[in-house]
DRENDO-1510 file (C-alpha; in Angstrom, 1 decimal, always signed):
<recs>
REC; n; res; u; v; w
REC; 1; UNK; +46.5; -38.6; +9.9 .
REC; 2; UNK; +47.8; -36.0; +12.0 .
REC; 3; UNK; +50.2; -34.3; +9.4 .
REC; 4; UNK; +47.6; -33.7; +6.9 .
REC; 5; UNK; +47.3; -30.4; +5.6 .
REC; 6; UNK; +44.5; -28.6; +3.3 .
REC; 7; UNK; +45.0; -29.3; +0.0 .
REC; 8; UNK; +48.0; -32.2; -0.1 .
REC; 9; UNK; +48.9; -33.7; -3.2 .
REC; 10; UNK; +49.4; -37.0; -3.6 .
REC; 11; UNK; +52.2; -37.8; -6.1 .
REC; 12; UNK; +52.5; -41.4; -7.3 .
REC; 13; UNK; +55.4; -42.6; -8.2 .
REC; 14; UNK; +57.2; -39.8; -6.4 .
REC; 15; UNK; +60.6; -41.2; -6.9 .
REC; 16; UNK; +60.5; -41.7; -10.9 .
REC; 17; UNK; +61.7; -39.3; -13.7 .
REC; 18; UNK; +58.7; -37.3; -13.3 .
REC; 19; UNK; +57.0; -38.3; -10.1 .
REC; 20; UNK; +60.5; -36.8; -8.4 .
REC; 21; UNK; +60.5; -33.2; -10.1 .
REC; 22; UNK; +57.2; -33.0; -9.3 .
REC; 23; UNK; +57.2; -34.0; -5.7 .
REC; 24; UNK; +60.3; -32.0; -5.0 .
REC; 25; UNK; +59.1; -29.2; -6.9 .
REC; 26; UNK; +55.8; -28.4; -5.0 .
REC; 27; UNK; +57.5; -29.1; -2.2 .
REC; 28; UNK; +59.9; -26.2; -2.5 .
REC; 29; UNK; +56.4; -24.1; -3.8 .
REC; 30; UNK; +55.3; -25.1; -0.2 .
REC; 31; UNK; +52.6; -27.3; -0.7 .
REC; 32; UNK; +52.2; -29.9; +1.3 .
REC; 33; UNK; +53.0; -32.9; -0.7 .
REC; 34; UNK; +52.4; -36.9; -0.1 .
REC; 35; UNK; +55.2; -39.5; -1.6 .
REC; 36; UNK; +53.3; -42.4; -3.1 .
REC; 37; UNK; +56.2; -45.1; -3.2 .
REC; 38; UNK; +56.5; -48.9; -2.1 .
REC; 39; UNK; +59.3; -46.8; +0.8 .
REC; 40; UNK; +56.9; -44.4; +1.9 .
REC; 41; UNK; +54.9; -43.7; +5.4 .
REC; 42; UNK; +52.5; -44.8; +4.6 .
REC; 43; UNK; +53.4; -46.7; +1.9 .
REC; 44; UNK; +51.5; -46.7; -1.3 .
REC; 45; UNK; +52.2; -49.9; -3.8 .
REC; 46; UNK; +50.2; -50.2; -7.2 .
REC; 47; UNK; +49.8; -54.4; -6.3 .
REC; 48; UNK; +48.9; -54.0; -3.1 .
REC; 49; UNK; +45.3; -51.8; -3.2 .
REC; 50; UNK; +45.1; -52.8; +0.8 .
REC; 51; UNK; +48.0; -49.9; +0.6 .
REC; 52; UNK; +45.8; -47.3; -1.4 .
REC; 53; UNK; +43.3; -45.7; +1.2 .
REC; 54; UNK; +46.3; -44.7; +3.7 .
REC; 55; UNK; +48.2; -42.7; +1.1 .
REC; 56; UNK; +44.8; -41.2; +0.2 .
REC; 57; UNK; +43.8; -39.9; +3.2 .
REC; 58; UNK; +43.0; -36.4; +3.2 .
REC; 59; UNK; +44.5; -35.7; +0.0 .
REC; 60; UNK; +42.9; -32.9; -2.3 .
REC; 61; UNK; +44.8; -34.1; -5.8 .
REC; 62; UNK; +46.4; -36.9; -7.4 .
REC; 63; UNK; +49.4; -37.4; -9.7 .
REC; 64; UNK; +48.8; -40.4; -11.4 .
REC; 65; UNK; +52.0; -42.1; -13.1 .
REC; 66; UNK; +51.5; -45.9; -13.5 .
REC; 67; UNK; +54.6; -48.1; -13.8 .
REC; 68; UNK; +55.9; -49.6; -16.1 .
REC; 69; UNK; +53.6; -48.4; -18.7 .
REC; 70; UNK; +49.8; -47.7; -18.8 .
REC; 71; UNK; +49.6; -49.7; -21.7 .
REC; 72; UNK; +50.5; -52.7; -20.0 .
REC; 73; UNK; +47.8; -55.5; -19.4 .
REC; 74; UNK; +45.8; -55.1; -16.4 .
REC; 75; UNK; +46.7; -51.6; -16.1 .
REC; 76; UNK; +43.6; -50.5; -16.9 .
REC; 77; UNK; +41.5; -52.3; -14.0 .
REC; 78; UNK; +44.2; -51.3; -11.4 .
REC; 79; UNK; +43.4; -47.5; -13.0 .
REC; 80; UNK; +39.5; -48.1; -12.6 .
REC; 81; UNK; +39.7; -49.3; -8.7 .
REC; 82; UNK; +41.9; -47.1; -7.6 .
REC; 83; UNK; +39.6; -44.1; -9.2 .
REC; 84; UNK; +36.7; -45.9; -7.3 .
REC; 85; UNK; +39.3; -45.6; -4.0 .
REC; 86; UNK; +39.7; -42.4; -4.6 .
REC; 87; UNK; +36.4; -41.0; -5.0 .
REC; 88; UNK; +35.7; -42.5; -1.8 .
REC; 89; UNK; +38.5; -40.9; -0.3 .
REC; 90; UNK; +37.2; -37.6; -1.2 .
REC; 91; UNK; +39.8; -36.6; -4.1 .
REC; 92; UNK; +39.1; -33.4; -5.7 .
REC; 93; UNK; +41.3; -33.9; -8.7 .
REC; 94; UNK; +42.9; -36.4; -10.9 .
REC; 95; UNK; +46.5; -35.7; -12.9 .
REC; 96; UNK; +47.2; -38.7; -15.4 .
REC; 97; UNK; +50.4; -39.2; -17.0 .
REC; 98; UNK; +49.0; -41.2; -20.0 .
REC; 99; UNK; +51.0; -42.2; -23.7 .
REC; 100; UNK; +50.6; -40.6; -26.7 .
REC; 101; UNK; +49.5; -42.5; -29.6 .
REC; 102; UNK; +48.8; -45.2; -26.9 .
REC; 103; UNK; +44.9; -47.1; -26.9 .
REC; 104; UNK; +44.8; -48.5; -23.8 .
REC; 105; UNK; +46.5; -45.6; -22.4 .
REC; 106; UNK; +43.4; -43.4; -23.9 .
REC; 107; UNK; +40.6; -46.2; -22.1 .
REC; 108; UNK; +42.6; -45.4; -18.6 .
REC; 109; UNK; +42.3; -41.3; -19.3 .
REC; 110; UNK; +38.5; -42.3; -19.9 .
REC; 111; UNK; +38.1; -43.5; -16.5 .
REC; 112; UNK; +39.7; -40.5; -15.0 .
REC; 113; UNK; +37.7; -38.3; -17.2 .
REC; 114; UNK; +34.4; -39.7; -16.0 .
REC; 115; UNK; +35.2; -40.0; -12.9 .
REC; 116; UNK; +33.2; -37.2; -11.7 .
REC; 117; UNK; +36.7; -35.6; -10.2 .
REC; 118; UNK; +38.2; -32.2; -11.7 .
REC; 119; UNK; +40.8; -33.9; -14.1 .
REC; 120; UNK; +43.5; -33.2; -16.3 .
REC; 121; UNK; +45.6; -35.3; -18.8 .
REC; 122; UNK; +48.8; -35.3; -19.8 .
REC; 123; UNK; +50.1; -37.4; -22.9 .
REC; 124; UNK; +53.9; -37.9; -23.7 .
REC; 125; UNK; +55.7; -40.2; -25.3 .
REC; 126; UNK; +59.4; -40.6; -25.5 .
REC; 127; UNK; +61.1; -38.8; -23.0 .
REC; 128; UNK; +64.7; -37.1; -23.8 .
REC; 129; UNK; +65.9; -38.3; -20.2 .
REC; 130; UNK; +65.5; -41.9; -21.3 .
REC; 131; UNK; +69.7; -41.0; -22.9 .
REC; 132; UNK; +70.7; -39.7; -19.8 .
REC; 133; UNK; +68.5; -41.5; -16.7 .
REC; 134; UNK; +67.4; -44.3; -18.0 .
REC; 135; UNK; +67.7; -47.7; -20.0 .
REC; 136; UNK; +69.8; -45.6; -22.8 .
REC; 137; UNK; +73.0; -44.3; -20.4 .
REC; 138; UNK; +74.8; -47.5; -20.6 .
REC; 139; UNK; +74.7; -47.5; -24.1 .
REC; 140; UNK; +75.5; -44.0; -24.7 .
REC; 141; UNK; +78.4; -44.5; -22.2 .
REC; 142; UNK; +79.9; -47.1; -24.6 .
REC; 143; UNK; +79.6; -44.9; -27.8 .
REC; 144; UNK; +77.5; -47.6; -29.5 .
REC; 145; UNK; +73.0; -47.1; -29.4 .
REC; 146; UNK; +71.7; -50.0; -31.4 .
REC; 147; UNK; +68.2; -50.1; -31.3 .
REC; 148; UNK; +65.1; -50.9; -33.5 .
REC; 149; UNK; +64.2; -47.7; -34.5 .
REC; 150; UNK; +64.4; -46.1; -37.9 .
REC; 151; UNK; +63.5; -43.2; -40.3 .
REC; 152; UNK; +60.9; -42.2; -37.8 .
REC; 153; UNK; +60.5; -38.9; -36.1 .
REC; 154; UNK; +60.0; -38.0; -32.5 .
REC; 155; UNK; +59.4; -35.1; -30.9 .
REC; 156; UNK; +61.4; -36.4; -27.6 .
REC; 157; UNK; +60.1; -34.3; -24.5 .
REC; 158; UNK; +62.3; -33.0; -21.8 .
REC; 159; UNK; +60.5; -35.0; -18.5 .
REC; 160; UNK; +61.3; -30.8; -16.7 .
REC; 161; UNK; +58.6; -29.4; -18.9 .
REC; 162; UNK; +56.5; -32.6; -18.0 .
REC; 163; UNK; +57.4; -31.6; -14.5 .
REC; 164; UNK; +56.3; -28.4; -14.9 .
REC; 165; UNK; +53.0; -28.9; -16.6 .
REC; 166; UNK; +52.2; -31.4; -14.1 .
REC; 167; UNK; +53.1; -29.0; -11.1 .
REC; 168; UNK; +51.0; -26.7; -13.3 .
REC; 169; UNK; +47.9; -28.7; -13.7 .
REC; 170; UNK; +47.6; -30.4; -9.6 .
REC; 171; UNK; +47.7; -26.1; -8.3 .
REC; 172; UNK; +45.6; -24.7; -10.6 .
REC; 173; UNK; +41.9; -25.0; -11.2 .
REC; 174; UNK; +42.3; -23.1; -14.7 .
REC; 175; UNK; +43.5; -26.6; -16.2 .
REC; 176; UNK; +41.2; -28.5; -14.7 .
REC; 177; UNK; +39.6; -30.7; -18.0 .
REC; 178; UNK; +42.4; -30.2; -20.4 .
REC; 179; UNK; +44.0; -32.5; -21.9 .
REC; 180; UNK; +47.6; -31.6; -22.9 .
REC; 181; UNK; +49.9; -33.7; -25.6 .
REC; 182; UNK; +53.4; -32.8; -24.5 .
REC; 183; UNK; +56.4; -32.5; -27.3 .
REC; 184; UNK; +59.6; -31.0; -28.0 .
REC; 185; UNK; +59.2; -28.4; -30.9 .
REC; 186; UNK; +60.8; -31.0; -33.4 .
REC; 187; UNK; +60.9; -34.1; -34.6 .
REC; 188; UNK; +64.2; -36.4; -34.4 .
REC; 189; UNK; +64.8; -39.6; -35.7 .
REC; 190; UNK; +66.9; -42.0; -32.5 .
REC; 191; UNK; +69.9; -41.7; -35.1 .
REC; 192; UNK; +70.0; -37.7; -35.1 .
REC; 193; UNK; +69.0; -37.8; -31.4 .
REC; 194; UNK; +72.1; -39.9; -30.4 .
REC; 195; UNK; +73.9; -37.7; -33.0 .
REC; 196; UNK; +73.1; -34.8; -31.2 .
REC; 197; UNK; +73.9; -36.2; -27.5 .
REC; 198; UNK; +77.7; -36.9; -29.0 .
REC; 199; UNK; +78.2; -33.3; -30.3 .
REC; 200; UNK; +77.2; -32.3; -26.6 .
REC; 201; UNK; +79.1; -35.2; -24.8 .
REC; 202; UNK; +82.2; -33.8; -27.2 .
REC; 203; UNK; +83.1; -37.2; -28.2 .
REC; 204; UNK; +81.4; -39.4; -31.0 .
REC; 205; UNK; +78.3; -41.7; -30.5 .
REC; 206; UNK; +76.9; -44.3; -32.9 .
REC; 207; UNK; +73.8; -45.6; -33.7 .
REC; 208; UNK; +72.6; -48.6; -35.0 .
REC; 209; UNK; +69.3; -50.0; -36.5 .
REC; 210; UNK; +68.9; -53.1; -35.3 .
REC; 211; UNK; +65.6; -55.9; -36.5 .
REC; 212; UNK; +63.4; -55.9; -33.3 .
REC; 213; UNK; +63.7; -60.0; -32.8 .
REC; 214; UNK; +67.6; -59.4; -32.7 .
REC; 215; UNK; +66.9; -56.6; -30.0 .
REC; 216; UNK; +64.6; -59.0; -28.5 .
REC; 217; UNK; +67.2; -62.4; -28.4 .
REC; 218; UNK; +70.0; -59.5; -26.9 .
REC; 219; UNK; +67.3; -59.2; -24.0 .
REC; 220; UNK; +66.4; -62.4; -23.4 .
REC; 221; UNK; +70.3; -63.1; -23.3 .
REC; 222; UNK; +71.1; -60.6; -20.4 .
REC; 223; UNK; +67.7; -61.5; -18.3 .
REC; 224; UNK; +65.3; -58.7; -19.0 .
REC; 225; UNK; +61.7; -59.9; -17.9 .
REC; 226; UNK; +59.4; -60.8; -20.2 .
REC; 227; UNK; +57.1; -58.1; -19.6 .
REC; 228; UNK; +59.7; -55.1; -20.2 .
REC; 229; UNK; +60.5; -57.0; -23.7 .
REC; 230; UNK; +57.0; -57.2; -24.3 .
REC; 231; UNK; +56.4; -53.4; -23.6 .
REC; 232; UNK; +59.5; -52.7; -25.5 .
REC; 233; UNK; +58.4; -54.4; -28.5 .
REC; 234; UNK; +55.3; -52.5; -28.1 .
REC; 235; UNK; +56.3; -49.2; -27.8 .
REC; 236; UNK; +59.3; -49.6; -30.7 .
REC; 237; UNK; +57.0; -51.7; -32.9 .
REC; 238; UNK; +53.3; -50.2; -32.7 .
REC; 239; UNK; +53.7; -46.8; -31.2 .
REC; 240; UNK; +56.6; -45.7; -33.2 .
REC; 241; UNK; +55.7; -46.5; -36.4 .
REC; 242; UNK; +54.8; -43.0; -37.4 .
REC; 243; UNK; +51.4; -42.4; -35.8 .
REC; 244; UNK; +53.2; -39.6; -32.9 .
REC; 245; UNK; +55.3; -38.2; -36.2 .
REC; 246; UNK; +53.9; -34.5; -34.9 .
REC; 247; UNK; +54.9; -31.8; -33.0 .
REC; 248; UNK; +52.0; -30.6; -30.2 .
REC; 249; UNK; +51.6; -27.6; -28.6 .
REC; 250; UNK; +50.8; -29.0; -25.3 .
REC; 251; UNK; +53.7; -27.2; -23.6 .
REC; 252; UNK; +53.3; -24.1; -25.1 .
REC; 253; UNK; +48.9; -23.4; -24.2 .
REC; 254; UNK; +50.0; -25.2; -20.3 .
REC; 255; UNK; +52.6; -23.1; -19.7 .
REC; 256; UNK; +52.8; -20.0; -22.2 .
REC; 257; UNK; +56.3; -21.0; -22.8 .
REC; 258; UNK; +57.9; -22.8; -25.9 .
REC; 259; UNK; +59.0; -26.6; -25.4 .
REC; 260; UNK; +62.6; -27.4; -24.3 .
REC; 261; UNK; +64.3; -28.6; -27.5 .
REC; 262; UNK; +66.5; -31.4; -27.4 .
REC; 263; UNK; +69.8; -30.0; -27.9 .
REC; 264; UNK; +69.3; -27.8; -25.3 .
REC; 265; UNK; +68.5; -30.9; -23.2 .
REC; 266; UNK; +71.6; -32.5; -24.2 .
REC; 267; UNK; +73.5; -29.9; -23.8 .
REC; 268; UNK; +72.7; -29.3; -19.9 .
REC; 269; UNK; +72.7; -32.8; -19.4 .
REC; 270; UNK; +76.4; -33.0; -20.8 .
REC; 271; UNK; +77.1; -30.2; -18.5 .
REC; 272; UNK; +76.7; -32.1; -15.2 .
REC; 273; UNK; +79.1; -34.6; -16.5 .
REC; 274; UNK; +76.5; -37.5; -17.0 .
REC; 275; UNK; +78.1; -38.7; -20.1 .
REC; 276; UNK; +81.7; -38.2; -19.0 .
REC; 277; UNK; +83.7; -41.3; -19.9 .
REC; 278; UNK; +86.1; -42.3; -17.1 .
REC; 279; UNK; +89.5; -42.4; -19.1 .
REC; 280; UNK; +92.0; -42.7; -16.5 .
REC; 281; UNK; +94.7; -45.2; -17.0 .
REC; 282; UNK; +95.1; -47.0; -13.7 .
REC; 283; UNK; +99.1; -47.3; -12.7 .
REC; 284; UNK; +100.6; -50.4; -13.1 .
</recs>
């Protein structure tokens, strides 16, 4: 390819939660940065490995975000061939963004770790974005998160400091074999989360706990694919049942900086207006 540069990154997934910070932040660092999305030239699709070896070309380090979980079956052997791909290809570096608390997420950081590539990992779990860009908004919109989580804690993690570790780890060689499990400084249950997102919203949210088959029927009643219940059910049932119940310092030894907490998430996330309730009454 004629526009390749020395040391361009290849960021998959470069128009997700974190595959977007990351893209557009090295971009304004001035690397030279690759999207690696079904809408890019060329374009790069996870099901399609006839796609892999174009977006590879000439590219120095990889940010590896698989959708929609790399938990998910089959993940894995996409994971192994595209590591094979990319070896061929010449890759310098691997980035994973794997799950914490996750098995089959730890067997996919295995194959990037003996890959023979400089590599880092990065585990994180729940992300705080999830109220703000993600499946949660609509419910948080309505004043009313019912979901089936309970007396748990998470340590939800602000996807910027994922961002930034991420940035971190693809520009500098100092990272290269760490792995890095990525928290907020303290652990919330959904219930004081949501809590907390109303006291910055300045109007009152509820919360619900809700049995997961109940969650499950709502689903299956407005169309969600099986596979996204599945996950779902996996990641509310296995991986939050008390096993990521622990704050991590992966933030902190990446960066030198303390983790974002979560009410100073919510509290810039209420400040651009994403929670604003449209309560205009139309004239009649």
């Amino acid at each position: 390819m004629s526009n390749v540069k020395p040391n361009t990154i290849l960021v998959i997934g470069a128009t997700g939660k974190t595959g977007s910070r990351v893209f557009n932040g090295l971009e304004k660092q001035g690397w030279p940065v690759r999207s690696g999305s079904r809408s890019a030239d060329p374009g790069f699709d996870w099901m399609a490995p006839h796609t892999w070896e174009a977006a590879l070309e000439g590219v120095h380090a990889v940010y590896i975000t698989f959708q929609p979980d790399i938990s998910v079956p089959g993940a894995l052997d996409i994971i192994q061939a595209f590591t094979r791909v990319a070896v061929t290809a010449g890759v310098k570096k691997l980035v994973l963004l794997s799950g914490r608390g996750e098995q089959e997420a730890e067997a996919a950081e295995q194959v990037i770790i003996q890959s023979g590539l400089n590599w880092v990992v990065i585990r994180a779990s729940w992300f705080c974005q999830n109220f703000s860009e993600g499946y949660l908004l609509p419910p948080v919109l309505a004043g009313f998160v019912a979901l089936p989580a309970g007396n748990v804690g998470e340590p939800f993690v602000d996807v910027d400091d994922i961002a930034a570790v991420a940035m971190a780890a693809l520009t500098d060689d100092k990272h290269n074999g760490q792995v890095y499990e990525l928290t907020g400084p303290r652990l919330l249950t959904f219930d004081q989360a949501v809590t907390e997102i109303g006291q910055a919203a300045g109007r009152p949210v509820q919360y619900q706990e809700v049995p997961m088959e109940a969650y499950k029927a709502v689903m299956k009643e407005h169309e969600v694919p099986e596979d996204v219940i599945d996950l779902l059910h996996y990641l509310f049932v296995e991986v939050l049942d008390g096993r990521n119940e622990k704050v991590c310092d992966g933030v902190q030894r990446a960066l030198g900086r303390p983790a974002t907490d979560f009410s100073d998430y919510a509290r810039k996330a209420a400040a651009t207006g994403i929670w604003n309730v449209n309560t205009t009454v139309a004239e009649s």
